[in-house]
PDB file of N, CA, C and O in Angstrom:
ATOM      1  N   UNK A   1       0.848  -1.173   0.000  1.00  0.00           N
ATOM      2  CA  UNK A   1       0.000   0.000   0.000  1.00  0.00           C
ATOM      3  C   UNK A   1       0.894   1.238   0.000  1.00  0.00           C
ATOM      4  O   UNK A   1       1.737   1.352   0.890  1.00  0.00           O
ATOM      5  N   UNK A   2       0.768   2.130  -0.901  1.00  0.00           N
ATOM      6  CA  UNK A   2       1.290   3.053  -1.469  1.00  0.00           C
ATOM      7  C   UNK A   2       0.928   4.567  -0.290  1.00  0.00           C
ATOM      8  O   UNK A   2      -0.080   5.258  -0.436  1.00  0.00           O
ATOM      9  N   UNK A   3       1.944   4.813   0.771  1.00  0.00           N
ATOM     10  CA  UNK A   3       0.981   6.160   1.958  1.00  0.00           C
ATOM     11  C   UNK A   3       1.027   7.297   1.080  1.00  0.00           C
ATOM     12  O   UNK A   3       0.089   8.091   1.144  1.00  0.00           O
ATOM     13  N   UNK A   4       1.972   7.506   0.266  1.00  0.00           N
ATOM     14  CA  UNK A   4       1.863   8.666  -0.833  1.00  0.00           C
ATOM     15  C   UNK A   4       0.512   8.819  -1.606  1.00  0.00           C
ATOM     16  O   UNK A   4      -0.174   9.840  -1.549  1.00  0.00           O
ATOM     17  N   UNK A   5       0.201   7.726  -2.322  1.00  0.00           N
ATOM     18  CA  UNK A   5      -0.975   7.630  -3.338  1.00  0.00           C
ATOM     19  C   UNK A   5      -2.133   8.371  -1.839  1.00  0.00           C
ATOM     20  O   UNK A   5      -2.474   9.553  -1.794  1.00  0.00           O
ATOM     21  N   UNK A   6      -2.539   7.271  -0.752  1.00  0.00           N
ATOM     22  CA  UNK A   6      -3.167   7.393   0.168  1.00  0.00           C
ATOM     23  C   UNK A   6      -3.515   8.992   0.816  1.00  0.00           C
ATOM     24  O   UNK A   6      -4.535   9.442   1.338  1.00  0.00           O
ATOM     25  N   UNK A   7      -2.333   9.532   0.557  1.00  0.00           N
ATOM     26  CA  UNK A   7      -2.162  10.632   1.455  1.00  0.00           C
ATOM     27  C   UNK A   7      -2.922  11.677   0.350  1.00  0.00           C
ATOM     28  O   UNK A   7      -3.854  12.329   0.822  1.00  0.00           O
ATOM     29  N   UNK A   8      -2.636  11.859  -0.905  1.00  0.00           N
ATOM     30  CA  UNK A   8      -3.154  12.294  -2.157  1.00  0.00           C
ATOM     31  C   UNK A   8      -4.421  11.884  -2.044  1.00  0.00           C
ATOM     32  O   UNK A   8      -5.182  12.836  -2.222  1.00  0.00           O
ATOM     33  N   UNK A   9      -4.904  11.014  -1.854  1.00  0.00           N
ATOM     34  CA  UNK A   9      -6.560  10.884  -1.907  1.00  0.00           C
ATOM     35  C   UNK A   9      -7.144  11.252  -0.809  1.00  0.00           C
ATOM     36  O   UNK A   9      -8.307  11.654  -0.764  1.00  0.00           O
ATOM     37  N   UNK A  10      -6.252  11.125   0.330  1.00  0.00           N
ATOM     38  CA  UNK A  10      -7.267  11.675   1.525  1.00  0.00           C
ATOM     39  C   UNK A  10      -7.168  13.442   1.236  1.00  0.00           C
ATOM     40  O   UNK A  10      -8.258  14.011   1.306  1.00  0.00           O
ATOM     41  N   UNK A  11      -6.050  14.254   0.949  1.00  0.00           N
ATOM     42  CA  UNK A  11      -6.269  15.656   0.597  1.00  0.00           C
ATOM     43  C   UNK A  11      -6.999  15.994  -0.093  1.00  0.00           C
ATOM     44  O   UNK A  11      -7.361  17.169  -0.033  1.00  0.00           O
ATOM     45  N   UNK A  12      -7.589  15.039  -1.140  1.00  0.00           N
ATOM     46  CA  UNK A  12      -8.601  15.620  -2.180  1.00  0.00           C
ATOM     47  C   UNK A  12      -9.901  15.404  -1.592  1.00  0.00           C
ATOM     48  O   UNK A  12     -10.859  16.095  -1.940  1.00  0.00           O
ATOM     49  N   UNK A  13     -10.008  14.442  -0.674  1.00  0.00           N
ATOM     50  CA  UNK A  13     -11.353  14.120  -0.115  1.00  0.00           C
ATOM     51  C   UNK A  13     -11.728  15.822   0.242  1.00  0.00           C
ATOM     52  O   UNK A  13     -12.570  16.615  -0.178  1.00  0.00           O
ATOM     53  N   UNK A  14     -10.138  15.907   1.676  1.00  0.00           N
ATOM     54  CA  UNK A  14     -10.590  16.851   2.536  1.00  0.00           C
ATOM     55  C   UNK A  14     -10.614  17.903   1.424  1.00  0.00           C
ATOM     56  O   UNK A  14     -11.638  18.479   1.792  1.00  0.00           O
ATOM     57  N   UNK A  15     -10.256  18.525   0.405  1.00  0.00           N
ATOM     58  CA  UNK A  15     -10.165  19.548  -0.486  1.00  0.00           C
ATOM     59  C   UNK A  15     -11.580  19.819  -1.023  1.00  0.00           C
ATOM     60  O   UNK A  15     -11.991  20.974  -1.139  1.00  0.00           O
ATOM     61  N   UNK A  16     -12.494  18.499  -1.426  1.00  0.00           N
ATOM     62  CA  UNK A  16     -14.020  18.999  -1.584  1.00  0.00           C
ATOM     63  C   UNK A  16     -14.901  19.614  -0.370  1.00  0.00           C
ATOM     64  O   UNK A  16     -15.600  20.626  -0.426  1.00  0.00           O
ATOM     65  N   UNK A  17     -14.651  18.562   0.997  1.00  0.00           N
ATOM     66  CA  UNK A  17     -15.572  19.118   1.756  1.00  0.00           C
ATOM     67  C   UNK A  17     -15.281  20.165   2.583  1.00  0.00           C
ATOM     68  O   UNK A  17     -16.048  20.723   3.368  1.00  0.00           O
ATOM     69  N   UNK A  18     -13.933  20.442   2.329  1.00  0.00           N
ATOM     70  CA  UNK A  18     -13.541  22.216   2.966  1.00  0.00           C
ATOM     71  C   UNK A  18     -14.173  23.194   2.254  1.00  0.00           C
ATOM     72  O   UNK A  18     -14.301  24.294   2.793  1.00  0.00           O
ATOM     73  N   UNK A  19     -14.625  23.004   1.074  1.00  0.00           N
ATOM     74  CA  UNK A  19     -15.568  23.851   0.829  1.00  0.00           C
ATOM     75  C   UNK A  19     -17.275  24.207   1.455  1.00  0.00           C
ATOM     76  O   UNK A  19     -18.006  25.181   1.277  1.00  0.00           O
ATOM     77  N   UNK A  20     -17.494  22.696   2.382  1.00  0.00           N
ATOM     78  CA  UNK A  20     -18.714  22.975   2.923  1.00  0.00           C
ATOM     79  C   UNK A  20     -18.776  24.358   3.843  1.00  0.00           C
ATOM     80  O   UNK A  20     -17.652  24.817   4.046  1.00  0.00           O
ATOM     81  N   UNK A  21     -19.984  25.200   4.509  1.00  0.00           N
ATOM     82  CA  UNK A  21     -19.913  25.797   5.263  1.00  0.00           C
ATOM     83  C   UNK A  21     -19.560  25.929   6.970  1.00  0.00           C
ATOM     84  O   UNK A  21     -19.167  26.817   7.726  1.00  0.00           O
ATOM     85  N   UNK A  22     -19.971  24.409   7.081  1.00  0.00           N
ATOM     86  CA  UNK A  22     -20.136  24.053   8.152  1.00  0.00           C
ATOM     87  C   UNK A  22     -18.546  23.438   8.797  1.00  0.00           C
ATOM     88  O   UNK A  22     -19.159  22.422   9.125  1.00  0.00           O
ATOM     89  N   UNK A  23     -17.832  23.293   9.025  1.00  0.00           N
ATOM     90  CA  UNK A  23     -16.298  22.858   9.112  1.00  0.00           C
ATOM     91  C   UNK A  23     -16.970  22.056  10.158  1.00  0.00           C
ATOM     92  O   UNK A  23     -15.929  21.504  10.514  1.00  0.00           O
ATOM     93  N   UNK A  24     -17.792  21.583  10.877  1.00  0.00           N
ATOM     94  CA  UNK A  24     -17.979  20.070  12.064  1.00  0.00           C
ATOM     95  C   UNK A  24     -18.436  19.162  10.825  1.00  0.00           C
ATOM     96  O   UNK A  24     -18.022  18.027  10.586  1.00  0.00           O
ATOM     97  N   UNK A  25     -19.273  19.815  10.168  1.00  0.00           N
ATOM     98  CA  UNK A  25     -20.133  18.797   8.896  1.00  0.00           C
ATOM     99  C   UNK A  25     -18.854  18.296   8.165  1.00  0.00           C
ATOM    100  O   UNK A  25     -18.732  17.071   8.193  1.00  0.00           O
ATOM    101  N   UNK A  26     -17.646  19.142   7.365  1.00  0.00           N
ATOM    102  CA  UNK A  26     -17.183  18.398   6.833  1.00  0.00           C
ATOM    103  C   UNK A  26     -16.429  18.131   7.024  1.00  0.00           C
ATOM    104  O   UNK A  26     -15.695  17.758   6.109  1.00  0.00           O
ATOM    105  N   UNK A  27     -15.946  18.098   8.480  1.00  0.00           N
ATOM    106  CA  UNK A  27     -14.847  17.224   9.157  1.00  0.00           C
ATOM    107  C   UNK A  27     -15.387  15.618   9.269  1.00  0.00           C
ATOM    108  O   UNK A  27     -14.951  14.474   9.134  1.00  0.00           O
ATOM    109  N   UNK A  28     -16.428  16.212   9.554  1.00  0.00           N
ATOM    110  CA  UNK A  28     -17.424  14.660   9.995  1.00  0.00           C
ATOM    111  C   UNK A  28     -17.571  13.499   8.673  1.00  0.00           C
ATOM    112  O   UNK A  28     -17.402  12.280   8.659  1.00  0.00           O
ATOM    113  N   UNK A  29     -18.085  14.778   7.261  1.00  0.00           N
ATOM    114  CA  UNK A  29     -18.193  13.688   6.376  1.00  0.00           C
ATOM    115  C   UNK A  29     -16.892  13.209   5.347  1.00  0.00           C
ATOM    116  O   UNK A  29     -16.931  12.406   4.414  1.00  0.00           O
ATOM    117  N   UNK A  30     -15.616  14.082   5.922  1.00  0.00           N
ATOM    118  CA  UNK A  30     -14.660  13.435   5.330  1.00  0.00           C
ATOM    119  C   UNK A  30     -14.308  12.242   5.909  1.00  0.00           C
ATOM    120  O   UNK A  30     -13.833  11.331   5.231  1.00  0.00           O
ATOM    121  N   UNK A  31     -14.538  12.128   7.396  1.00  0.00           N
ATOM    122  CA  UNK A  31     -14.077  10.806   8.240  1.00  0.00           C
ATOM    123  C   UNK A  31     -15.374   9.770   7.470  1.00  0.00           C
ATOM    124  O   UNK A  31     -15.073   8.603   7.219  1.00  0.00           O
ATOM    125  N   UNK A  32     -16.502  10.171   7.200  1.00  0.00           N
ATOM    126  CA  UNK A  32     -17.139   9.337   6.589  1.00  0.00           C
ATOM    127  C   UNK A  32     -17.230   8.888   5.262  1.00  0.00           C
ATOM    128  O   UNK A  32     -17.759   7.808   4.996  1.00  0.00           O
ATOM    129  N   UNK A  33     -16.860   9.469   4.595  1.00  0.00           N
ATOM    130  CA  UNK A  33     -16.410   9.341   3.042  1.00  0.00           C
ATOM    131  C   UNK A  33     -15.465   8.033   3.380  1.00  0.00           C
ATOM    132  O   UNK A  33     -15.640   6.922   2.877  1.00  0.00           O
ATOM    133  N   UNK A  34     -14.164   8.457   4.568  1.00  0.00           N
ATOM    134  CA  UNK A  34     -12.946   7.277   4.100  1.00  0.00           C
ATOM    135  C   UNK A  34     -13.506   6.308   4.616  1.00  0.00           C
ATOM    136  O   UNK A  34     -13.292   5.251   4.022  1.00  0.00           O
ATOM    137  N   UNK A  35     -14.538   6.207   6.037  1.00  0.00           N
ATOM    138  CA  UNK A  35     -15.529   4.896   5.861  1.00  0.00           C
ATOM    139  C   UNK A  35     -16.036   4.426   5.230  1.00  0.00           C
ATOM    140  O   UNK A  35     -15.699   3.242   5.226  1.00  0.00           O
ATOM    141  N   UNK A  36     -16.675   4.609   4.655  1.00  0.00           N
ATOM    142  CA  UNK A  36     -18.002   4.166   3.650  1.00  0.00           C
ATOM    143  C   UNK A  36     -16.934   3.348   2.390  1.00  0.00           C
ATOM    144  O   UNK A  36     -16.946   2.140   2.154  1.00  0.00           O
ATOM    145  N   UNK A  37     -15.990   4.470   1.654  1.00  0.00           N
ATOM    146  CA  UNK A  37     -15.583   4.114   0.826  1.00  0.00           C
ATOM    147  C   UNK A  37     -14.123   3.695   0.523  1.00  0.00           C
ATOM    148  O   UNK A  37     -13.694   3.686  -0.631  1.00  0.00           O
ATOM    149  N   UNK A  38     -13.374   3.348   1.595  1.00  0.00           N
ATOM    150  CA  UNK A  38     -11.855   3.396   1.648  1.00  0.00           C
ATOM    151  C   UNK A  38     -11.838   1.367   2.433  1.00  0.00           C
ATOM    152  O   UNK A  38     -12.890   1.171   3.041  1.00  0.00           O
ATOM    153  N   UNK A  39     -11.282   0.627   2.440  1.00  0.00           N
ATOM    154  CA  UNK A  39     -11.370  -1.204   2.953  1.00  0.00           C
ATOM    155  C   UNK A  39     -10.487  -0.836   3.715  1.00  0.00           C
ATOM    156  O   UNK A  39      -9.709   0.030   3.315  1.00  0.00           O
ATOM    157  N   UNK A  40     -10.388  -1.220   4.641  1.00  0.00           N
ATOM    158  CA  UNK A  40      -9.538  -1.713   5.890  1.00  0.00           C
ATOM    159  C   UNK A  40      -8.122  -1.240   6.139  1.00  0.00           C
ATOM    160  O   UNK A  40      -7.620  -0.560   7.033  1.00  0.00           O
ATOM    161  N   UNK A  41      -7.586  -1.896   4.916  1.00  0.00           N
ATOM    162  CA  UNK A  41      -6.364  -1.784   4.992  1.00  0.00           C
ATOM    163  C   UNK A  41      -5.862  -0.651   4.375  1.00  0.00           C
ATOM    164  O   UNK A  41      -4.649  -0.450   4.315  1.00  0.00           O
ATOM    165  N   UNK A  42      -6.816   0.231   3.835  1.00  0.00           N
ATOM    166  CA  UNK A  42      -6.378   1.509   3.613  1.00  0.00           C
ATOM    167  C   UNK A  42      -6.541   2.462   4.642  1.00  0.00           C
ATOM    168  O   UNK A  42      -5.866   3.491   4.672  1.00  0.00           O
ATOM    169  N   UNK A  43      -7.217   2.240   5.308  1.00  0.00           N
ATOM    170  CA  UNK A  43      -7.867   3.496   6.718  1.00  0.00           C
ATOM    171  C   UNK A  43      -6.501   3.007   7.620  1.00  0.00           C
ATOM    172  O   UNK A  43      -5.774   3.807   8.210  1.00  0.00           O
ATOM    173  N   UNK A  44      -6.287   1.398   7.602  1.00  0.00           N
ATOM    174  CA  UNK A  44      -4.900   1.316   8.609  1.00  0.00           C
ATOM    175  C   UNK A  44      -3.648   2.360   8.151  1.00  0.00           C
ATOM    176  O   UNK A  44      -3.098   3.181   8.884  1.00  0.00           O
ATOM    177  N   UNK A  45      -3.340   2.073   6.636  1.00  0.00           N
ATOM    178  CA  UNK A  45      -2.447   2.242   6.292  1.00  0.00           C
ATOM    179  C   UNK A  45      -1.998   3.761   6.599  1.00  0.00           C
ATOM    180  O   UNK A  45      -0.858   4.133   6.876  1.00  0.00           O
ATOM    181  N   UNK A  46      -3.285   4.637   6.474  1.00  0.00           N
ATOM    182  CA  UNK A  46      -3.375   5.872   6.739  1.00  0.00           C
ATOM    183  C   UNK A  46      -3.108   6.293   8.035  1.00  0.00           C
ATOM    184  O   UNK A  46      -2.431   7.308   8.196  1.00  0.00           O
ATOM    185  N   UNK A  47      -3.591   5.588   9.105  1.00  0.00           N
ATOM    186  CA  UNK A  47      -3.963   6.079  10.595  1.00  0.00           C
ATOM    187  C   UNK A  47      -2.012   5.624  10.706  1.00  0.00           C
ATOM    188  O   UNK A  47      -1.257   6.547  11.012  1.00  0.00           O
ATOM    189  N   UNK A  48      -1.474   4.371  10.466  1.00  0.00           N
ATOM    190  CA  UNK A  48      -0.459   4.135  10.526  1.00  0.00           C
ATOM    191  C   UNK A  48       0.567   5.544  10.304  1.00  0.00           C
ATOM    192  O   UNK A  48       1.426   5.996  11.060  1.00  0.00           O
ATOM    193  N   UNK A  49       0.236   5.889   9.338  1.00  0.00           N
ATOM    194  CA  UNK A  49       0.975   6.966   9.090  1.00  0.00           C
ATOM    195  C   UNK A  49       1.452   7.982   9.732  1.00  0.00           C
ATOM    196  O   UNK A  49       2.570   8.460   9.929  1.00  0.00           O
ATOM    197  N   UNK A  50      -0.257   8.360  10.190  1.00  0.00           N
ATOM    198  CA  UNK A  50      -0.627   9.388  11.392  1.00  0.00           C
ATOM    199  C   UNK A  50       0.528   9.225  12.637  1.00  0.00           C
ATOM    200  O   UNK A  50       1.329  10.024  13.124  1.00  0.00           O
ATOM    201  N   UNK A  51       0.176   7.615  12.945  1.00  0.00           N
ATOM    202  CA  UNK A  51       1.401   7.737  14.209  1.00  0.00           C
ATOM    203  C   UNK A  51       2.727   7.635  13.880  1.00  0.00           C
ATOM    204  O   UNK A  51       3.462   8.320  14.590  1.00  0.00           O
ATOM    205  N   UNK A  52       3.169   7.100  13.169  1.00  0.00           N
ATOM    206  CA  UNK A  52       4.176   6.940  12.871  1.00  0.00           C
ATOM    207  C   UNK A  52       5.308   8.399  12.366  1.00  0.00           C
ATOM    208  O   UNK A  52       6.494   8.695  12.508  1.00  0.00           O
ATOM    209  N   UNK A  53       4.156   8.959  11.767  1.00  0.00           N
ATOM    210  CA  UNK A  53       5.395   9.860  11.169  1.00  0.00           C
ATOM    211  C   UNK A  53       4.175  11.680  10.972  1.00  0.00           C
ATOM    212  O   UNK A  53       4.195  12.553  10.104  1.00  0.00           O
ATOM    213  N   UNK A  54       3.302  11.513  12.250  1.00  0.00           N
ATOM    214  CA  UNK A  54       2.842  12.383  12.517  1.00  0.00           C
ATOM    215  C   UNK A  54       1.770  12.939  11.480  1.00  0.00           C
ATOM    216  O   UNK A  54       1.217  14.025  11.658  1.00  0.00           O
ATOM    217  N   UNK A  55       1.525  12.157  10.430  1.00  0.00           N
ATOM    218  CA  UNK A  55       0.395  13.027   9.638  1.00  0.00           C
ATOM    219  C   UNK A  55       1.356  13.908   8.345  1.00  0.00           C
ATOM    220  O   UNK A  55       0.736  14.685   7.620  1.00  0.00           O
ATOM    221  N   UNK A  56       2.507  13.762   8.190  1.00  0.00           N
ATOM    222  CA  UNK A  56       3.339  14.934   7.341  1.00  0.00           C
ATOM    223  C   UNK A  56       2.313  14.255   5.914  1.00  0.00           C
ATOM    224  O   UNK A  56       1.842  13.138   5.700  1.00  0.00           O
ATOM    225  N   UNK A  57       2.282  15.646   5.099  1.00  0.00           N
ATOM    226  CA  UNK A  57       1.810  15.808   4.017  1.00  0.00           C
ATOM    227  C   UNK A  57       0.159  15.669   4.072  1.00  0.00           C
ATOM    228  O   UNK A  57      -0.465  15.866   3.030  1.00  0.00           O
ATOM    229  N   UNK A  58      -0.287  15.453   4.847  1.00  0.00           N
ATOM    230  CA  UNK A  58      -2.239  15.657   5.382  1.00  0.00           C
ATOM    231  C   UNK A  58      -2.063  16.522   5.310  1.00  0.00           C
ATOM    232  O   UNK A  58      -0.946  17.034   5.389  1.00  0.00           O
ATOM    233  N   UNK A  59      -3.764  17.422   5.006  1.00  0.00           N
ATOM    234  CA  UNK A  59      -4.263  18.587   4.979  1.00  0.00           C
ATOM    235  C   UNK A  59      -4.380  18.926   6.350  1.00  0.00           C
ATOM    236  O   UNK A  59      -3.580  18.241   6.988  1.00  0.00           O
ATOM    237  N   UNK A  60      -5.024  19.678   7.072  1.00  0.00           N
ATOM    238  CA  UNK A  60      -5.058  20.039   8.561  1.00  0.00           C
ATOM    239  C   UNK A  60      -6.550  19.377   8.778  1.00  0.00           C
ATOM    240  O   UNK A  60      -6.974  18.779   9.767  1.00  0.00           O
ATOM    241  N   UNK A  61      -7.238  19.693   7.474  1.00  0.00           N
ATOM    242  CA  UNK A  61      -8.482  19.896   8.178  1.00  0.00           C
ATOM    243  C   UNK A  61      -8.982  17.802   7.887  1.00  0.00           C
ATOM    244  O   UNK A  61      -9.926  17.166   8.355  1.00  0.00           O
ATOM    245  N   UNK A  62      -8.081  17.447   7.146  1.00  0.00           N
ATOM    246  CA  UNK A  62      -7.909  15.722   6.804  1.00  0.00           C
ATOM    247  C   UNK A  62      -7.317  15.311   8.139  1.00  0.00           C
ATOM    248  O   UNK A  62      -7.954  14.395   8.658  1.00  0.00           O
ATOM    249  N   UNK A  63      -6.409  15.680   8.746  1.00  0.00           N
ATOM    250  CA  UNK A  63      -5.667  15.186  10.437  1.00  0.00           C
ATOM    251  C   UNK A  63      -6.562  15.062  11.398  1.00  0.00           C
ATOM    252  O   UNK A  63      -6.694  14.153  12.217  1.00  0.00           O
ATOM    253  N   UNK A  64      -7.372  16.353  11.199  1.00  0.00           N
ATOM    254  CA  UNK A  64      -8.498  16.426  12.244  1.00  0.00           C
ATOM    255  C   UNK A  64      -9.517  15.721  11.673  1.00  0.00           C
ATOM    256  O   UNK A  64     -10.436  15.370  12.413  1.00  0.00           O
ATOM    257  N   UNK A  65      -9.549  15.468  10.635  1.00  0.00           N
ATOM    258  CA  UNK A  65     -11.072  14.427  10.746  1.00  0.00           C
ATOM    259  C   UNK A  65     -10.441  13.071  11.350  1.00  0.00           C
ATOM    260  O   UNK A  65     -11.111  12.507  12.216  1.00  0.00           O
ATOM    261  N   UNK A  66      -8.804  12.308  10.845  1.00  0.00           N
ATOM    262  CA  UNK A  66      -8.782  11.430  11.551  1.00  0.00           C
ATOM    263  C   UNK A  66      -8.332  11.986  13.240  1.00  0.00           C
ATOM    264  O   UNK A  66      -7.867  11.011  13.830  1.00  0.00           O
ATOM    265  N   UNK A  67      -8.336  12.627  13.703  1.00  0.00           N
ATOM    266  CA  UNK A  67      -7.785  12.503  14.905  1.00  0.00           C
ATOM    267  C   UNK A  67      -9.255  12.101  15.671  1.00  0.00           C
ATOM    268  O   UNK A  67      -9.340  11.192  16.497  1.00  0.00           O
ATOM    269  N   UNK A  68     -10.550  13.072  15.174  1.00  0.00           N
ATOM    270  CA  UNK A  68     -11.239  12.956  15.570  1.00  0.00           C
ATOM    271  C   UNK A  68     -12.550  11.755  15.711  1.00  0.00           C
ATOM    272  O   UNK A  68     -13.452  11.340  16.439  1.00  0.00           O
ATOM    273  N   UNK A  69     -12.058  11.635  14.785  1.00  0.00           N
ATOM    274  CA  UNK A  69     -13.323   9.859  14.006  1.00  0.00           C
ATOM    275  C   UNK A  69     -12.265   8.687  14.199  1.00  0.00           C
ATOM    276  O   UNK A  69     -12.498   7.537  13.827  1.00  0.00           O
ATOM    277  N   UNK A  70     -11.276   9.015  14.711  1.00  0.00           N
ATOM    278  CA  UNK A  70     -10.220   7.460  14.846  1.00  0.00           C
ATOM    279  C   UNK A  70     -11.047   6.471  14.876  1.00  0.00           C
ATOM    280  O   UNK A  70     -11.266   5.743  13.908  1.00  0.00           O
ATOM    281  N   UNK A  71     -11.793   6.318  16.447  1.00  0.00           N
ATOM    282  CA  UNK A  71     -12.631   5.506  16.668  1.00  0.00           C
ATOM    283  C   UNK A  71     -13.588   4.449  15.387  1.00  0.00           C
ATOM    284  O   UNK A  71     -13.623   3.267  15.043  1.00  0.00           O
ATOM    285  N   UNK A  72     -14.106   5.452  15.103  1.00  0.00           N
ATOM    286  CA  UNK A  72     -14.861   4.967  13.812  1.00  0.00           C
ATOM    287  C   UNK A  72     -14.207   4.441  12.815  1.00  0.00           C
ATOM    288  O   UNK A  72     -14.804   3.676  12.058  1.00  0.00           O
ATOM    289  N   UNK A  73     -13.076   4.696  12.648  1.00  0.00           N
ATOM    290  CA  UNK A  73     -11.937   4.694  11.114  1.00  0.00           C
ATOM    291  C   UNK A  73     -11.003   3.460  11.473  1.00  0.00           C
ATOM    292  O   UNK A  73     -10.177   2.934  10.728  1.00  0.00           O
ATOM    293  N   UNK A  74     -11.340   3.093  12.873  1.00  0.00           N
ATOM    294  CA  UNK A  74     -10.327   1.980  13.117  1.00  0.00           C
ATOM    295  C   UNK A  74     -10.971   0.224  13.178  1.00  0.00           C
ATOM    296  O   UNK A  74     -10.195  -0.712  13.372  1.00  0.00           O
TER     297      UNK A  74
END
């Protein structure tokens, strides 16, 4: 699993719904987007990242959806 490719798709997630108004809404539905539509071993591969090497190259507002939805994303 490629964290580069990974990291590129989670910024574009967060890049659509930073346009919502609401920043709880689309913190919320970016953590739900990578649910719904991301398997297992990609949400690991990602969160892996997170600890490992702090999140470098995430958007801010992509860190905080996982920091915040871990639970759910794990």
């Amino acid at each position: 699993m490629n964290v580069e490719n990974l990291i590129t798709m989670a910024n574009q997630i967060g890049s659509f719904f930073e346009a919502m108004p609401d920043r709880e809404e689309a913190v919320s539905d970016i953590a739900g987007h990578i649910k719904r539509f991301w398997e297992p071993r990609m949400r690991r591969a990602l969160l892996g990242h997170v600890d490992g090497e702090s999140g470098v190259g995430l958007d801010a507002i992509v860190q905080e959806a996982l920091a915040r939805h871990r639970s759910v994303l794990e």
